[in-house]
C-alpha positions as CSV (number, residue, x, y, z in Angstrom):
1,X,36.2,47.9,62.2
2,X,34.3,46.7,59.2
3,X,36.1,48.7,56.3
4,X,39.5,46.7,57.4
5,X,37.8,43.5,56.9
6,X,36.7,44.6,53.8
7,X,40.0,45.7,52.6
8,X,41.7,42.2,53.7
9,X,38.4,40.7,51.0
10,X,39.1,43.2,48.1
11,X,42.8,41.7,48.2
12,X,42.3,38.6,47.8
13,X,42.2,37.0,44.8
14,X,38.3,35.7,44.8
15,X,38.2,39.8,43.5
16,X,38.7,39.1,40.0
17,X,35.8,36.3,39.6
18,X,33.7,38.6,41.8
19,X,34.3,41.6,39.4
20,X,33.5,39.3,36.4
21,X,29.9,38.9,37.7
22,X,29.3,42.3,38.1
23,X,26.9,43.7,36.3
24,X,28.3,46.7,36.5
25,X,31.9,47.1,38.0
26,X,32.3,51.3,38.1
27,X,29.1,52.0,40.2
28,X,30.4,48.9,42.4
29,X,33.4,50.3,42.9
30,X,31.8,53.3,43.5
31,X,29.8,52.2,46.0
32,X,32.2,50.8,48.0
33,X,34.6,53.9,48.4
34,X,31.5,55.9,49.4
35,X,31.0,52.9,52.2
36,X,34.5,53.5,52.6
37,X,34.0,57.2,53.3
38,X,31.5,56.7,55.3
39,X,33.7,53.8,57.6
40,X,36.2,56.9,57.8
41,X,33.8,59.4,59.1
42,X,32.9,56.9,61.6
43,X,36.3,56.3,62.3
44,X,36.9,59.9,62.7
45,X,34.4,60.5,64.9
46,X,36.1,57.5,67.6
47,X,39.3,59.5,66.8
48,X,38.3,62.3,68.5
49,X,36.0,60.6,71.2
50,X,39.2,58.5,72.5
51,X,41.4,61.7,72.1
52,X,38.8,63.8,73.9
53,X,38.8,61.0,76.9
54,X,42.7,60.7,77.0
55,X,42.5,64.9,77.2
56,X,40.4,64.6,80.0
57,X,42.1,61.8,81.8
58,X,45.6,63.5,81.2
59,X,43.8,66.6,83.2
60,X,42.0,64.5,85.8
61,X,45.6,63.0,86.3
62,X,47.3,66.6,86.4
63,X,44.4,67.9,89.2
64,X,45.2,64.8,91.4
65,X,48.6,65.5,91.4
66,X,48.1,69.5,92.3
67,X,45.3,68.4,95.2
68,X,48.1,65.9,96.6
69,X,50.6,68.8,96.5
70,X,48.2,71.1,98.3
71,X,47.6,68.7,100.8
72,X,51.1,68.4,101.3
73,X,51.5,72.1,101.4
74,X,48.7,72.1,104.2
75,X,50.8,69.3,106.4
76,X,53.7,72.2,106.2
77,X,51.5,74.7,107.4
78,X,50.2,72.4,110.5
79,X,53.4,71.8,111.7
80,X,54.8,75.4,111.3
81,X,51.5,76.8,113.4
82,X,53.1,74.0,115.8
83,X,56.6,75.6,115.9
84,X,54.7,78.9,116.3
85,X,52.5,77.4,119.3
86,X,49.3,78.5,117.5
87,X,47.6,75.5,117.5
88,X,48.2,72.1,119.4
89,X,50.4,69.7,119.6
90,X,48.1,66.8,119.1
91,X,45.8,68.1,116.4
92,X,48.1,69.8,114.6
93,X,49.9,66.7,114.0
94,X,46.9,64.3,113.4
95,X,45.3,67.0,111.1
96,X,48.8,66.9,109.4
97,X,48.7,62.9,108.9
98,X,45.0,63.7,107.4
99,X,46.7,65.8,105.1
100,X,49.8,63.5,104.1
101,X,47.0,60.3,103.9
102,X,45.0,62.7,101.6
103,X,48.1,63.2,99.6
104,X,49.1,59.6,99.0
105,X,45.5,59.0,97.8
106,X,45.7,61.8,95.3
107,X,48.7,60.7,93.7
108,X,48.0,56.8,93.5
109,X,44.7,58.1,92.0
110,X,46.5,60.1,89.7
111,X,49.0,57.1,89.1
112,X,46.3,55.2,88.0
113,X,44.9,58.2,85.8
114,X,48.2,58.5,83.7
115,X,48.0,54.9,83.1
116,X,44.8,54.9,81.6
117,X,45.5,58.0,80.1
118,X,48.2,56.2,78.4
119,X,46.1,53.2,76.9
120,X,43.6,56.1,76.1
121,X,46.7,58.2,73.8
122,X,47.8,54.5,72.3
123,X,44.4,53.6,71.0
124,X,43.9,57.4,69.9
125,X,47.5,56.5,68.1
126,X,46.2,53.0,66.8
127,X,43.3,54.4,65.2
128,X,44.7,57.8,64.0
129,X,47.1,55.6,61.8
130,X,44.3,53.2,60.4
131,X,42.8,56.8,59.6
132,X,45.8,58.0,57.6
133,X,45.6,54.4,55.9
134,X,42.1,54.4,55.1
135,X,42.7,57.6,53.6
136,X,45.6,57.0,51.9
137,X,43.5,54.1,50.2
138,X,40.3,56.0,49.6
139,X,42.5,58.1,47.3
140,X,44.3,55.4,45.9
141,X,41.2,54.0,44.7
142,X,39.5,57.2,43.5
143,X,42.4,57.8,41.2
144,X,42.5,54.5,40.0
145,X,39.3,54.9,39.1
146,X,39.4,57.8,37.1
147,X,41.2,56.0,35.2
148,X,39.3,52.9,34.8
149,X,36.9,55.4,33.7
150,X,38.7,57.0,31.2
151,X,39.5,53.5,29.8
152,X,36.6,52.2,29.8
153,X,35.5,55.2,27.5
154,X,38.4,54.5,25.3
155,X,37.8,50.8,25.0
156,X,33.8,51.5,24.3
157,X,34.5,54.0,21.5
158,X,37.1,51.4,20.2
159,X,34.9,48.4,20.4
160,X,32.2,50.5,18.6
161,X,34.8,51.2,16.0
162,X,36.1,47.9,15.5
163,X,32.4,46.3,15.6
164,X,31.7,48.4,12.5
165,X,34.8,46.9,11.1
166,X,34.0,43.7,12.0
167,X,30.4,44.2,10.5
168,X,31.5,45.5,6.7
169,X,33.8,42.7,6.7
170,X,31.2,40.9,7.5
171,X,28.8,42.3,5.1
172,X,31.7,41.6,2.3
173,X,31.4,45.7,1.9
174,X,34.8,45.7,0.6
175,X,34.0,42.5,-1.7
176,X,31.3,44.5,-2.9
177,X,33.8,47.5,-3.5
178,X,36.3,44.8,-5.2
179,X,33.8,43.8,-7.4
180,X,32.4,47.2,-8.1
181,X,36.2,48.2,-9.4
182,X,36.6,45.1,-11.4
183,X,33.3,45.8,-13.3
184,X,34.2,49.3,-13.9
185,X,37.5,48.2,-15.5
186,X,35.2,45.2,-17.5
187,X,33.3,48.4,-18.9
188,X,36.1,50.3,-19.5
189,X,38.1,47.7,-21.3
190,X,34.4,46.8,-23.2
191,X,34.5,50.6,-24.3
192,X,38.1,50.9,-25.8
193,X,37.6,47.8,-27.6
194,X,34.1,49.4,-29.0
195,X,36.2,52.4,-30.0
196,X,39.2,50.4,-31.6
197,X,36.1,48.1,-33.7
198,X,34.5,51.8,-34.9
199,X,38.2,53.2,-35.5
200,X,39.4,50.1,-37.5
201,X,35.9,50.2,-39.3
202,X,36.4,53.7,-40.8
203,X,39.6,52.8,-41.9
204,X,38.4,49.7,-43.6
205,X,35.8,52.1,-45.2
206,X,38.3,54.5,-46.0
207,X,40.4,51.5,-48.0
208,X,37.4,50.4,-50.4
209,X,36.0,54.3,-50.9
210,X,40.1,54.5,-52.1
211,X,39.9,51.4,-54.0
212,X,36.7,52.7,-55.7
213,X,38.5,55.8,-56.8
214,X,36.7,58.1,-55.1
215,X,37.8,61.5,-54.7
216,X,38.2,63.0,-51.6
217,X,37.7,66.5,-50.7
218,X,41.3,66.9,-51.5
219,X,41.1,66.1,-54.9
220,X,37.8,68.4,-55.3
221,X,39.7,71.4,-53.8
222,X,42.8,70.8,-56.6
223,X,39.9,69.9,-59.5
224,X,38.8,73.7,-57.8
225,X,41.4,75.5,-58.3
226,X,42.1,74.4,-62.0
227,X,39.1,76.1,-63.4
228,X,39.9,78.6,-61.7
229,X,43.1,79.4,-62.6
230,X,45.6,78.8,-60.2
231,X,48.7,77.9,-61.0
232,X,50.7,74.8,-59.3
């Protein structure tokens, strides 16, 4: 049968370069286990046709063997007519060789039946167990490829993950990002030094309006509060 030759290919170990050129390894695979199912049907359908024939043989074989015993039965009868002087001598007794002849063709026919019959139930046997194999494999093969499948899904999503990755990397996004924090710092640092130059100039302005002797609202409130009255 072809699907056994094909098994003996897919295990050897030209499989792997021949699933490297594929364009397309999952409907391949595919393909081939419905050829597969479709070997098994045929194989199914020679099942039963060499079952069906060993059946038939078997009973050809058992109806042989019940017209020898009639026959047989019939020889009896003959020579019991001849004990009963019914019928005579001489053609009782050559109808009763007749009979026994008759007989011993029957079961050498039916002989011959059960033999074939035989090589009819091992080939039934033979195939029915490349059956059970074939299916055995079929499922195999389905299951492993449901997971392939489901692999293949993961590895896809992951390879689309890691190419974007790959292309910010790439793109020096997180460069960008590295020097996008460093400037912010740069224009924080610039900010606080602004605001320490401002701070330290009031305070130099404060030290000359001091030197100067002017008054600060301090010194107006007290100045206040003397013409007004108020006692320390």
């Amino acid at each position: 049968m072809n699907i056994f030759k094909r098994i003996f290919r897919i295990g050897q170990a030209e499989i792997h370069a021949v699933v490297d050129k594929m364009e397309d390894p999952i409907k391949m695979t595919e393909q081939g286990i419905r050829e597969m199912r479709d070997d098994l049907d045929q194989a199914m359908e020679a099942y039963a046709k060499v079952k069906a024939l060993a059946i038939r043989t078997h009973n050809s074989a058992n109806a042989k063997r019940k017209a020898a015993e009639e026959y047989e039965n019939k020889a009896i009868l003959l020579l019991q007519k001849i004990q009963k002087s019914e019928i005579e001598v001489q053609l009782a007794e050559r109808l009763a060789k007749e009979a026994l002849l008759l007989k011993k063709q029957y079961l050498e026919e039916a002989t011959e039946l059960d033999k074939q019959a035989e090589i009819h139930d091992e080939s039934a046997n033979e195939v029915h167990k490349n059956i059970e194999i074939l299916k055995y494999n079929i499922n195999k093969w389905e299951n492993e490829l449901t997971t392939i499948r489901a692999r293949v899904r993961v590895a896809s999503a992951t390879k689309v993950v890691n190419k974007q990755l790959a292309k910010m990397d790439s793109n020096s996004t997180i460069s960008m990002l590295e020097r996008m924090k460093e400037k912010v710092e740069e224009d924080e640092a610039l900010a606080k030094a602004y605001g320490d130059m401002a701070h330290a100039q009031n305070d130099i302005n404060d030290q000359i309006d001091q030197a100067l002797g002017k008054h600060n609202a301090d010194d107006e409130l007290q100045e206040l509060k003397k013409k007004l009255g108020f006692n320390d």
